[in-house]
C-alpha positions as CSV (number, residue, x, y, z in Angstrom):
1,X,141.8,116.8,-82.6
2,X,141.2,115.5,-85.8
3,X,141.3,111.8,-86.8
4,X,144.0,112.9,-89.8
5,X,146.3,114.6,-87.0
6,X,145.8,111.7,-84.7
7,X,147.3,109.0,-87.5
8,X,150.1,111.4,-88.1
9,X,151.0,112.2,-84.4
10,X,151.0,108.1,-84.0
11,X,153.3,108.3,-86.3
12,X,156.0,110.2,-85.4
13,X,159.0,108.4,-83.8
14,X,159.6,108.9,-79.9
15,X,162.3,111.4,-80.3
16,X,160.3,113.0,-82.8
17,X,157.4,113.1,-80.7
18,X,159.2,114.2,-78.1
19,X,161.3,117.4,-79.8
20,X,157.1,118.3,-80.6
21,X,156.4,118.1,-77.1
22,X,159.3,120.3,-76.2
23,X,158.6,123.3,-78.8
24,X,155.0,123.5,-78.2
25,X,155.9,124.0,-74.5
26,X,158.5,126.5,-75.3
27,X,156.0,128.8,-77.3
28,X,153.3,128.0,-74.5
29,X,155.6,129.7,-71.8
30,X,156.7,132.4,-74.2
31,X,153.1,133.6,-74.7
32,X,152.5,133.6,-71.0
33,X,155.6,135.7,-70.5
34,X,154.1,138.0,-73.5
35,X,151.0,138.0,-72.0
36,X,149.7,136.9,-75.3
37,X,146.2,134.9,-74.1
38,X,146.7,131.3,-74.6
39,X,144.0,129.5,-76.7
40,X,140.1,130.0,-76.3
41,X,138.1,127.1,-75.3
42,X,134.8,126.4,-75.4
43,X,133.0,126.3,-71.8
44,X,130.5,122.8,-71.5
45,X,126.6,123.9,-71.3
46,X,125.7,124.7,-67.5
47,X,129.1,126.4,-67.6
48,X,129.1,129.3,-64.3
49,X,131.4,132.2,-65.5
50,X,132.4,135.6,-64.3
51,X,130.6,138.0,-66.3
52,X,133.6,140.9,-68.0
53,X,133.5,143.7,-67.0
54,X,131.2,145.1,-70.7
55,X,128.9,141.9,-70.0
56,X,128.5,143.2,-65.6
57,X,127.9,146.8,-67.7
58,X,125.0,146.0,-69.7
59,X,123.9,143.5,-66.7
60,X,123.6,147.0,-64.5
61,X,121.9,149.1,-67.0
62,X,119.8,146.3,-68.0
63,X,118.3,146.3,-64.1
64,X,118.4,150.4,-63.8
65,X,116.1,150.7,-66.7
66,X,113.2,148.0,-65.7
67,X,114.5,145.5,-68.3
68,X,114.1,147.7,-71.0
69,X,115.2,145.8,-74.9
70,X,117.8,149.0,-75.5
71,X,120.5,146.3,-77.1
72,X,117.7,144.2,-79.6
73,X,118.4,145.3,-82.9
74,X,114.8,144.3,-84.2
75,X,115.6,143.5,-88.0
76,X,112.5,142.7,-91.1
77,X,113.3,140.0,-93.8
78,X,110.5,140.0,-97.1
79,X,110.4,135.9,-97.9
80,X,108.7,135.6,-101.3
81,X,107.7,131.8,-101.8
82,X,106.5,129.1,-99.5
83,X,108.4,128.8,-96.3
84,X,109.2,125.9,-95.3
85,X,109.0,126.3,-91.4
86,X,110.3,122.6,-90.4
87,X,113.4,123.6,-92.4
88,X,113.8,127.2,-90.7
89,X,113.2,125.7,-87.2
90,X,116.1,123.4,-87.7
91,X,118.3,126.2,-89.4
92,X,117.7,128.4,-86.1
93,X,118.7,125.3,-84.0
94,X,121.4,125.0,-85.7
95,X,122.8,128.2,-85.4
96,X,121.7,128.4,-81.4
97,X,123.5,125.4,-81.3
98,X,126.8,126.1,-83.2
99,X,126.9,129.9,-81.5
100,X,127.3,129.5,-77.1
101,X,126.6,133.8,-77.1
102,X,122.8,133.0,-78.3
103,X,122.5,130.5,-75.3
104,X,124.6,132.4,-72.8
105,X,122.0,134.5,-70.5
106,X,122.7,137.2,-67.7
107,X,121.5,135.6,-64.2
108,X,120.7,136.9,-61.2
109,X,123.6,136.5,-59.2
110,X,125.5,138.1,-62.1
111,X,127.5,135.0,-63.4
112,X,126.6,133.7,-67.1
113,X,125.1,130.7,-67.7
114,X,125.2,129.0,-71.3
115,X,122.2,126.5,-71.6
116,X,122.6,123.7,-73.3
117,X,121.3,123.4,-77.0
118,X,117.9,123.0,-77.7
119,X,115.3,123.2,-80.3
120,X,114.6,126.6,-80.8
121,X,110.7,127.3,-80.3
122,X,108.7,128.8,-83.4
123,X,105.2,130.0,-82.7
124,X,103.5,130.5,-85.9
125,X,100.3,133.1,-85.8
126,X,97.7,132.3,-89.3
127,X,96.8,136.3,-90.1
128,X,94.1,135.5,-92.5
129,X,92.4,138.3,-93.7
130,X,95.0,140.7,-93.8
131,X,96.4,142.0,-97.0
132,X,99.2,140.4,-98.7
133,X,101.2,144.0,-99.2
C-alpha cells in the first residue's frame, strides 16, 4: 500500500472506516461464491510451490527428451555503437529482478523454486580477428 492511500485511510472517520471494511468483505465473499480468483500475490524468493499442471507438462517432456532446449526461443539483436556492458548487466538484473518467471526454475522433486534476485552474470568473449560483417 501506498504512502498516499495510507494518509487517506487514516483519515477516514471510524464509521467511515468501518462501512469500507464491510464492502470490501462483501465483494471478497462474492468472488469466492463466483469463483472469480481472488487477487495474485507475489510468492517471497525460496518460495516451494506446486508446479500447474502446463508447468508438471513441460517438467515431463523436459526429462523424456534428455533436457533437450525445445522451449528457448534463441533470438539475434545488431547493436551498432559502443555497448556499454556495465549498463546492460544492470538492465538484465533489473528485469530478472522485477520478473519472478525468469528466476522460477523446475526442481527435481517437481515443486518450483523462485531464487532470490541476483546480479545476472555476463561473460564477455574478445573475437579479435573476426570480421566486423
Amino acid at each position: 500500500m501506498d504512502a498516499d492511500l495510507r494518509e487517506r485511510l487514516a483519515t477516514l472517520s471510524p464509521e467511515r472506516r468501518a462501512a469500507l471494511l464491510a464492502r470490501l468483505r462483501a465483494k471478497e465473499m462474492s468472488r469466492a461464491r463466483d469463483g472469480a480468483p481472488g487477487p495474485i500475490t507475489a510468492l517471497a524468493p525460496g518460495t516451494i510451490a506446486p508446479m500447474s499442471y502446463a508447468q508438471q507438462r513441460m517438467w515431463f517432456l523436459d526429462q523424456l527428451m534428455d533436457h533437450q532446449a525445445i522451449y528457448h526461443t534463441p533470438v539475434v539483436l545488431r547493436l551498432r555503437g559502443p555497448l556499454d556492458v556495465p549498463a546492460l548487466g544492470r538492465a538484465l538484473t533489473a528485469l530478472v529482478a522485477r520478473h519472478a518467471v525468469l528466476r522460477t526454475r523446475f526442481a527435481q522433486d517437481r515443486q518450483i523454486v523462485e531464487d532470490p534476485p541476483a546480479a545476472v552474470p555476463l561473460p564477455l568473449e574478445d573475437l579479435p580477428g573476426l570480421d566486423p560483417a
